[in-house]
C-alpha positions, 0 to 999 in steps of 0.5 A: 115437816110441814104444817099439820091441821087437825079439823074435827076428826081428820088429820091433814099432814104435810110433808116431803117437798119434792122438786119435779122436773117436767118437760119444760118447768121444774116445780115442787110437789108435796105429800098430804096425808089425811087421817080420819078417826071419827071411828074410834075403833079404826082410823082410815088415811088416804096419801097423795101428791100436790103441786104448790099450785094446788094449794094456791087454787085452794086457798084462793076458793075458801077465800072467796067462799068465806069472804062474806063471813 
């Protein structure tokens, strides 16, 4: 498994890199699963697929973002 981060009251886990053959390229995708429990009654969670490049854009955006602070 890969790294999981805990913000406040939501769970993002990431798991199962898969490798993707498209029409040209290969590439690698991931599962991200975020659960959120800021109700303490009932938690909801969302599933879905990234490509690592996601994460790269994502990355450099907080980056820049939170460069000045």
């Amino acid at each position: 498994m890969l790294p999981t981060l805990v913000l406040m009251d939501i769970t993002f886990t990431i798991s199962d890199p898969t490798i993707q053959k498209g029409t040209l390229l290969k590439y690698t995708s991931y599962k991200v699963v975020s659960t959120n429990r800021a109700n303490s009654s009932s938690s909801s969670t969302s599933e879905v697929q990234r490509r690592y490049s996601h994460f790269l854009w994502l990355h450099e955006a907080l980056r820049t973002r939170n460069s000045g602070e």
